[in-house]
C-alpha positions, 0 to 999 in steps of 0.5 A: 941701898935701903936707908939711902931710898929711905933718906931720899923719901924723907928728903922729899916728904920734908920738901912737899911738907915745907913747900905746903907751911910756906902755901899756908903762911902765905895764904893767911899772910895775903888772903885773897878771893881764892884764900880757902882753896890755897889753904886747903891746898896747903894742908893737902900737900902738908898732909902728904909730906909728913905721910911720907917724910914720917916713916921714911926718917924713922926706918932711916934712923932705925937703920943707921943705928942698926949697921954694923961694919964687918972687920976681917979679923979678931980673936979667936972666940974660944968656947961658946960662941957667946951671947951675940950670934953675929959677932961669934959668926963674923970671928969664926969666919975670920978664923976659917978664912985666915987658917983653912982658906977657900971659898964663900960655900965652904967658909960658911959651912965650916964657920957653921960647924964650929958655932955648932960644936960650940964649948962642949966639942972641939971647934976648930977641928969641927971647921976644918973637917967641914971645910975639908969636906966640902972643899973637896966635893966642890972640887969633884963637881968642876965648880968652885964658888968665888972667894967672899967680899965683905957684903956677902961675909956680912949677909952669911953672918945674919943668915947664919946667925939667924939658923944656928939656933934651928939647927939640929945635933950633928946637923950639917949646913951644906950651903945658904942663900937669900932672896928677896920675898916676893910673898903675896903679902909683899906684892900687895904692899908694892901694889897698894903703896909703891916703892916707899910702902914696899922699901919700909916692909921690907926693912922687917920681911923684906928678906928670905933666908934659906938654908939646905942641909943634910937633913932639913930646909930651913927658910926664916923671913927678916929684915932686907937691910939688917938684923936677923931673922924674926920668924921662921918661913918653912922648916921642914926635910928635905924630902918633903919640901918642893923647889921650883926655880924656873929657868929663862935664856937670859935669867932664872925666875923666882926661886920657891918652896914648898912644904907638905904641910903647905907653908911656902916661901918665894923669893928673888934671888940676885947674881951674886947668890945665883950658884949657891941657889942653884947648888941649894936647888940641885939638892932638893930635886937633884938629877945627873945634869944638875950635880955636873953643872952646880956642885952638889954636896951631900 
């Protein structure tokens, strides 16, 4: 969706700048009385297309270069998971879909649990036990997430590549999601420059990631269309940080954290990620009703 926005704001800088060369030939090509406000204009709207048209075409370049189709298969990535994260992520969900099955929440976890075993432990064993785990936690709650389609496999595969390297020893990752940041930052881009100056952030904080586990949140801030996280959000326990995560009759507001130490993230968290931000939610300020209804793991 991003590079297509951005190939329609490239395709549109590109007009308004051929449409000012042609105003600018045809100033000089049959002056007139009025040929130096036709050559101004000219240069004006040149001006604004190529501001537009630039970057637009450059993130657009950056983008198609950077996407990476997910394939449902492949070896088994024996040992360590290897210098390339996403890949080693995708291989291992992969082998967790087609050996232990289940859903996105569980899948994740396990795929998680073996990046994290790594050479030095027993991988697969690692992932069945986590999947096992939450599987049967998940069952308990009444709730169970939806199988994962390719968009969401490919997006866990940069959420997880981005935080195994954060994670702890023997640290469990419960359930992830991601939103779009709606920082202060971001919102004044929007203000200050529309959609387009808004589409380009976002292509490098575009995105928030978070990631709940048994013992920290972790949320790291990247790109919205691709490639992992560049810099860490917040990173604290669990009992330290506070959510919010207002609910409306018709749908939920921005999902927010909070650290004691003042670092905050805010995010919009669309429908396809709403269980597993309420899951996330449940765990942070849990309460009888909340573990009913969303299925807490713990």
């Amino acid at each position: 969706m991003g590079r297509v926005l951005l190939s329609i704001g490239a395709v549109v800088g590109g007009l308004v700048l051929a449409f000012g060369a042609l105003g600018l030939i045809l100033a000089f090509a049959q002056p007139d009385a009025h040929q130096s406000d036709e050559v101004v204009g000219s240069i004006f709207f040149m001006v604004v297309g190529a501001i537009v048209a630039a970057p637009c075409t450059f993130f657009a370049f950056r983008l198609g270069r950077r996407s990476a189709p997910w394939q449902p298969g492949g070896a088994l990535p024996m040992g360590s998971p290897g210098a390339d994260l996403q890949a080693s992520y995708l291989s291992w969900f992969a082998w967790c879909q087609q050996t232990l099955g289940g859903d996105a929440v569980s899948l994740h976890a396990a795929t998680m649990a073996a990046m994290a075993a790594g050479a030095a432990g027993n991988p697969t064993e690692a992932a069945s036990a986590e999947a096992a785990r939450q599987s049967a936690r998940l069952a308990a709650s009444g709730v169970m997430p939806a199988a994962p389609n390719g968009a969401k496999v490919r997006m866990l595969s940069r959420i997880g590549a981005s935080t195994a390297g954060l994670l702890e020893p023997s640290e469990r990752v419960l359930v992830s999601f991601w939103g779009e940041n709606r920082s202060t930052g971001m919102q004044m881009v929007w203000l200050l420059f529309g959609v387009i100056g808004r589409t380009i952030a976002a292509t490098s904080t575009g995105a928030v990631f978070v990631t709940v586990t048994d013992r920290r949140v972790i949320a790291v801030i990247g790109g919205q269309f691709s490639g992992l996280a560049s810099r860490i959000g917040l990173i604290e326990p669990r009992s330290t940080v506070t959510a919010k995560y207002p609910k409306g009759l018709l749908w939920r507001g921005t999902f927010t954290l909070k650290g004691v130490g003042g670092e905050s993230v805010s995010m919009h968290v669309q429908g396809a990620w709403r269980l597993e931000a309420e899951m996330a939610f449940a765990l942070l300020s849990p309460s009888p009703g909340q573990i009913g209804s969303v299925g807490v793991i713990r």
